[in-house]
C-alpha positions as CSV (number, residue, x, y, z in Angstrom):
1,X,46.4,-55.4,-76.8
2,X,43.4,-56.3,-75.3
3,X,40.0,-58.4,-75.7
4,X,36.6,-56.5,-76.6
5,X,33.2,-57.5,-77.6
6,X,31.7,-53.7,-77.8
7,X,32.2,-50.1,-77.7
8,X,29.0,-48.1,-78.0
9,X,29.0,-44.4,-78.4
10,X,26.5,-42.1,-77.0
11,X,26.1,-44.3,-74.2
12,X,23.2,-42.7,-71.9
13,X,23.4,-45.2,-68.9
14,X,26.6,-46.0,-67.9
15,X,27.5,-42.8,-65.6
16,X,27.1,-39.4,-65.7
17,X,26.3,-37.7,-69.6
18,X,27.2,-38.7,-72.5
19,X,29.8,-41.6,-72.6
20,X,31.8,-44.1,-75.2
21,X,31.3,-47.2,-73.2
22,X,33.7,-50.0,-73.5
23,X,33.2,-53.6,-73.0
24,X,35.5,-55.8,-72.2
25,X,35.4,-60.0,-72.7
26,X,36.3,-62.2,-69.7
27,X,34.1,-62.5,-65.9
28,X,35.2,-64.5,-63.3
29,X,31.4,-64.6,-62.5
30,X,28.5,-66.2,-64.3
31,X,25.5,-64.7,-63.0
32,X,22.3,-66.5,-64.1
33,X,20.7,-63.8,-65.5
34,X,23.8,-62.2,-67.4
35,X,22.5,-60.2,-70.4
36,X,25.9,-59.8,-72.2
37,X,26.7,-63.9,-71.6
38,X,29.5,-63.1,-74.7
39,X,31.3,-61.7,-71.6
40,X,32.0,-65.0,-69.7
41,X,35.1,-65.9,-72.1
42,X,38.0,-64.2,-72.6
43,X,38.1,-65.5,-76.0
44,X,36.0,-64.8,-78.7
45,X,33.4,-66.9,-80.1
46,X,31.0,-68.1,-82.4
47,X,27.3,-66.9,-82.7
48,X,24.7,-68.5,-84.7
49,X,21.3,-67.0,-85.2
50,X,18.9,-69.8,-86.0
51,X,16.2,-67.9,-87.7
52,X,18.4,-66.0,-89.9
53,X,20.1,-69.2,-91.4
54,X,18.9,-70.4,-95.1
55,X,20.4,-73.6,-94.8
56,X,22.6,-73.2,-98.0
57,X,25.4,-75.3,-96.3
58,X,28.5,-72.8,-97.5
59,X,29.8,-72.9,-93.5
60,X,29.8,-76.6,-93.3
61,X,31.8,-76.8,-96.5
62,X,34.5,-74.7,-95.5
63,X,34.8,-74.9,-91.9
64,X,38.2,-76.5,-91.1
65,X,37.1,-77.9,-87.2
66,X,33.7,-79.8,-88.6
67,X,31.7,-77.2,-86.8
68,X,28.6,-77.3,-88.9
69,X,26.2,-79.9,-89.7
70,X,23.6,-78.6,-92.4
71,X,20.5,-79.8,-93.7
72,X,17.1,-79.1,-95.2
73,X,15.9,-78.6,-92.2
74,X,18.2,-78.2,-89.4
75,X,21.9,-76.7,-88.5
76,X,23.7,-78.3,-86.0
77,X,26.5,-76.5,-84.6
78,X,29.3,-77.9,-82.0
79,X,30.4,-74.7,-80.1
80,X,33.0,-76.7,-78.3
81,X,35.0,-77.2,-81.6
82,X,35.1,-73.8,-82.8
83,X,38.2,-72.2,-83.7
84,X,36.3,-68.6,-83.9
85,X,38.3,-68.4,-87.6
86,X,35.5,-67.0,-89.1
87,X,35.5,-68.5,-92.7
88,X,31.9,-69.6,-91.5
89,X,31.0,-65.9,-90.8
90,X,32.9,-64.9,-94.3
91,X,30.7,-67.2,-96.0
92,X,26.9,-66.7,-94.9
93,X,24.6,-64.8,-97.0
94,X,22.1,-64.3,-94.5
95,X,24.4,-63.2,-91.6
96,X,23.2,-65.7,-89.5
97,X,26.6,-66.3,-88.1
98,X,29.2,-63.6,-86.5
99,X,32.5,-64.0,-84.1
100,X,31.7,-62.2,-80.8
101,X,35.4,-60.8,-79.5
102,X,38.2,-58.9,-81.5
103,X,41.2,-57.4,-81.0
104,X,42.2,-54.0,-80.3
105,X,45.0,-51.9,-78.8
106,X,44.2,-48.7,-75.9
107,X,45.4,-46.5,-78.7
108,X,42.9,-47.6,-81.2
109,X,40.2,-47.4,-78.2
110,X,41.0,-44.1,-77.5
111,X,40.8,-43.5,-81.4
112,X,36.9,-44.0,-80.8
113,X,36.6,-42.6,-77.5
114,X,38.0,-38.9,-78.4
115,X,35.4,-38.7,-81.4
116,X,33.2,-37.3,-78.7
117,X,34.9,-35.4,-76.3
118,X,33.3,-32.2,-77.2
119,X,29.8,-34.1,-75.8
120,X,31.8,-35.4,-72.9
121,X,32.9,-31.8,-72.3
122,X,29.7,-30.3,-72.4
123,X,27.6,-33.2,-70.6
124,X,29.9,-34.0,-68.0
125,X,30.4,-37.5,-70.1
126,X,33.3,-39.7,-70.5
127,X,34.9,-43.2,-70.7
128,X,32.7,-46.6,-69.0
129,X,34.9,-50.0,-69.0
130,X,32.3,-51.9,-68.6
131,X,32.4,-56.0,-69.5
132,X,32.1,-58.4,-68.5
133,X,34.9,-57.8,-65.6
134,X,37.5,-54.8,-67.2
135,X,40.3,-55.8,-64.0
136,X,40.2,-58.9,-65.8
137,X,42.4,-57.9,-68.4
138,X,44.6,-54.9,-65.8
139,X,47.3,-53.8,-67.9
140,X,44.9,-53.0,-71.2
141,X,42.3,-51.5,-68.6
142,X,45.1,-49.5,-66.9
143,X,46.9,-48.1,-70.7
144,X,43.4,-47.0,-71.5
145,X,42.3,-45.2,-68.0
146,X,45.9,-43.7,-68.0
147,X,45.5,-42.2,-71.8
148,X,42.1,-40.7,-70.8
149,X,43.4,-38.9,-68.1
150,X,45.7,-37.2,-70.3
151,X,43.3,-36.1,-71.8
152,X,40.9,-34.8,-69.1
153,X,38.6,-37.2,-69.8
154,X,36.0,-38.6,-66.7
155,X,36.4,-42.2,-66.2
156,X,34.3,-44.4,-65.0
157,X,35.0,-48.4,-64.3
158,X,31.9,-50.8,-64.0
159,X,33.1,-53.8,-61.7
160,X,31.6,-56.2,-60.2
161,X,33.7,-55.8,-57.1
162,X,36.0,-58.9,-57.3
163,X,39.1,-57.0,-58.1
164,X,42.5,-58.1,-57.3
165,X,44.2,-56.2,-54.5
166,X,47.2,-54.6,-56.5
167,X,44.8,-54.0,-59.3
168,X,43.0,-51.6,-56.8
169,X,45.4,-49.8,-55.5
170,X,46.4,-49.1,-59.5
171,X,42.8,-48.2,-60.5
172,X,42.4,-45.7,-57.7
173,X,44.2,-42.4,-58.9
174,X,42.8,-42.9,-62.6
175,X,39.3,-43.9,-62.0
176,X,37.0,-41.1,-61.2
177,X,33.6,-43.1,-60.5
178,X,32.8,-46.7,-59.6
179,X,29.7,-48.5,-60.7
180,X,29.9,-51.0,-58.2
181,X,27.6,-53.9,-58.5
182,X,25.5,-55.5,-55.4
183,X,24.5,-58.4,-56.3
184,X,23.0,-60.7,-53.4
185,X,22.8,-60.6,-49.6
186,X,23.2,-63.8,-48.6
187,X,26.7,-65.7,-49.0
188,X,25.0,-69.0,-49.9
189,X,22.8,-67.3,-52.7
190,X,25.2,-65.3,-54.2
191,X,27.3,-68.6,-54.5
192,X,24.0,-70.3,-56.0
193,X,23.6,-67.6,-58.7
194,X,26.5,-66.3,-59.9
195,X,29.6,-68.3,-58.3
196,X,31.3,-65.7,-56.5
197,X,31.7,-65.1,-52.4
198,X,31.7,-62.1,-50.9
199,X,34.9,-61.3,-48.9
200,X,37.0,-59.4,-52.1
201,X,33.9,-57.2,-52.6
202,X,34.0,-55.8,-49.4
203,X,37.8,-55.3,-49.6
204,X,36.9,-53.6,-52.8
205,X,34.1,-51.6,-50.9
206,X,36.0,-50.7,-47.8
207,X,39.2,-49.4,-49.9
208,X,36.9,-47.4,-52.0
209,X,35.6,-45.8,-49.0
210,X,39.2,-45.3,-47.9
211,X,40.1,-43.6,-50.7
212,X,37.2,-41.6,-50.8
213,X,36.4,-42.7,-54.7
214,X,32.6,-42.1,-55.3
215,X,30.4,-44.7,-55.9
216,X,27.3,-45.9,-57.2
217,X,26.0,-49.1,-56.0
218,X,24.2,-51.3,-58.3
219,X,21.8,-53.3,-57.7
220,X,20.1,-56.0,-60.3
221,X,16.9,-57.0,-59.0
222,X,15.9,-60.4,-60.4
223,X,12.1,-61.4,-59.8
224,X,12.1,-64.1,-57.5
225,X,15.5,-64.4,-56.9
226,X,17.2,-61.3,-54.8
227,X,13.7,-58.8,-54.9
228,X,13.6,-59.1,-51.5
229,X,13.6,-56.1,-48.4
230,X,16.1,-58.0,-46.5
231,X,18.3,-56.9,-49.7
232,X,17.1,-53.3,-50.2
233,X,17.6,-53.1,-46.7
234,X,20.8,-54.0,-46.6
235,X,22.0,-52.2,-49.7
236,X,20.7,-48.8,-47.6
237,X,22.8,-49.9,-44.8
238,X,25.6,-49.8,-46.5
239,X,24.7,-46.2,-48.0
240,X,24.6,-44.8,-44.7
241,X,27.4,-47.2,-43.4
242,X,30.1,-46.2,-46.7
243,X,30.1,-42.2,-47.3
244,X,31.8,-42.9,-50.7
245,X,28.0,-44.4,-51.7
246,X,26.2,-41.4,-52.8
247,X,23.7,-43.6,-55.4
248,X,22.0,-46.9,-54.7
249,X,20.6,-47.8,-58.3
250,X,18.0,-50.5,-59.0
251,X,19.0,-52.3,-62.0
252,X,15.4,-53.8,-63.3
253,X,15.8,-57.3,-64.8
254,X,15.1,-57.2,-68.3
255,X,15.1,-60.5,-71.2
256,X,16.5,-58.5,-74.0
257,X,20.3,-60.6,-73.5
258,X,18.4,-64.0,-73.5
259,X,18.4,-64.9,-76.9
260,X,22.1,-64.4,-77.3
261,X,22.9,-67.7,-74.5
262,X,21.2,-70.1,-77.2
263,X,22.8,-67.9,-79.9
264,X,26.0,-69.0,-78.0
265,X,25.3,-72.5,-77.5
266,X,24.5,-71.9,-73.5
267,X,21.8,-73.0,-71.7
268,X,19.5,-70.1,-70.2
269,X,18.4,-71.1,-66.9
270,X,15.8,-68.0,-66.7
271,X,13.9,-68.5,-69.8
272,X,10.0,-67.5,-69.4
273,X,11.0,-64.8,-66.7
274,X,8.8,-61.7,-67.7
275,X,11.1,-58.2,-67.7
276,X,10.1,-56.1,-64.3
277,X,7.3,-54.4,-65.0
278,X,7.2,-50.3,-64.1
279,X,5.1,-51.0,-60.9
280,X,8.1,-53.5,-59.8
281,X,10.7,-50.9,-60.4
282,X,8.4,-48.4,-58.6
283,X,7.8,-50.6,-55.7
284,X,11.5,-51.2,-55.6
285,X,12.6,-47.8,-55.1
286,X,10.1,-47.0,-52.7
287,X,11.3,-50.1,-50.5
288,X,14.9,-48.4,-50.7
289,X,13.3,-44.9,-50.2
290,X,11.7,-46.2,-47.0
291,X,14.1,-47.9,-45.2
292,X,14.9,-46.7,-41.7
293,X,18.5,-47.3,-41.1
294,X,19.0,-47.3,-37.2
């Protein structure tokens, strides 16, 4: 069994075609400007949707953990108490509160996923584990790769790089593309903004290459924080540097995951940032477009 938050069909942007895209709960990273922050836990949780609530008071009177404080005007709710029962959820007539996580064997994923292999089969589709970090959770991740490749489905594993070394080596003859994220340049940035260091991503990145598994690196460009051409830069040397790279991919910040940090009692650190506006992404590209790698 493993832990989910999502799986969307007729996924358009998570690899090549048509895809069922799975997302799985649990990063070792928090990255400031996360927009699936439901990811960080493994476990699943509580979210509360302010504007939704009526204030009727029917959570705080049958919540067993005290979680809810109602009144006319306000609802107080202690995250850090949560059981993620649900009798709250069971309760609310307006909807205003849901449990983010659930459940699910690589069976019953693959139930959903094979509703659309006839689209996989004629887009060149398939599988995305996506997250969240999937090599989180290896032996669900590795049941569900191993059941779509009896089944000639393409597989495709979203990472952000930091994958555990016998985990690799497992992943490699099941997973048939790598969306390989690239976050930050510098060590001491990449420590300030999402937590991580960068020594297990480049193992990751030099056994990919090894392997010759193709790849397409990622890269999230956050106004103000990692849009810089010492960054494009060095994403294009390591194009030219890693043949399995055939796709650097600007990854446009975008606000739409914001509301969900205060949905989940978290504080967003990037609230106000505007969404990267065409002429950024434009500009972006041409900066990787132009770089002359010596």
């Amino acid at each position: 069994m493993g832990m989910l938050f999502d799986i969307q069909r007729c996924s358009y942007h998570d690899g090549p075609g048509i895809r069922t895209t799975v997302f799985f709960k649990g990063c070792q990273l928090s990255c400031v400007w996360c927009h699936n922050p439901e990811s960080f836990s493994m476990q699943p949780q509580l979210r509360y949707i302010s504007h939704l609530c009526t204030h009727c008071g029917r959570c705080e009177a049958i919540c067993p953990a005290k979680v809810h404080t109602v009144t006319k005007d306000t609802h107080h709710v202690a995250f850090d108490t949560c059981l993620a029962c649900g009798r709250c959820c069971a309760v609310c007539p307006a909807k205003a509160l849901s449990i983010l996580g659930f459940s699910i064997s690589a069976a019953q994923v693959m139930d959903i996923v094979r509703k659309d292999k006839a689209y996989y089969d004629t887009s060149g589709g398939g599988i995305t584990l996506s997250g969240g970090e999937p090599t989180l959770q290896p032996d669900f991740l590795l049941e569900i790769l191993s059941l779509a490749k009896k089944e000639n489905i393409h597989t495709c594993l979203e990472t952000n790089g930091y994958i555990r070394k016998d985990v690799l080596e497992a992943l490699l003859p099941l997973t048939d593309l790598f969306l390989l994220d690239y976050k930050i340049s510098s060590p001491e940035e990449l420590f300030c903004y999402t937590h991580a260091s960068g020594e297990l991503w480049e193992h990751t990145l030099h056994r990919l290459d090894e392997a010759a598994k193709p790849v397409c690196l990622r890269l999230p460009m956050i106004p103000n924080i990692n849009d810089t051409p010492a960054h494009i830069t060095d994403a294009a040397r390591l194009k030219q540097r890693f043949s399995c790279i055939y796709k650097v991919e600007i990854m446009p910040y975008h606000s739409l995951g914001a509301a969900k940090w205060d949905q989940l009692g978290m504080c967003y650190s990037l609230q106000g940032l505007p969404d990267a506006t065409p002429e950024q992404k434009a500009h972006w590209n041409t900066m990787l477009d132009s770089v002359n790698v010596p």
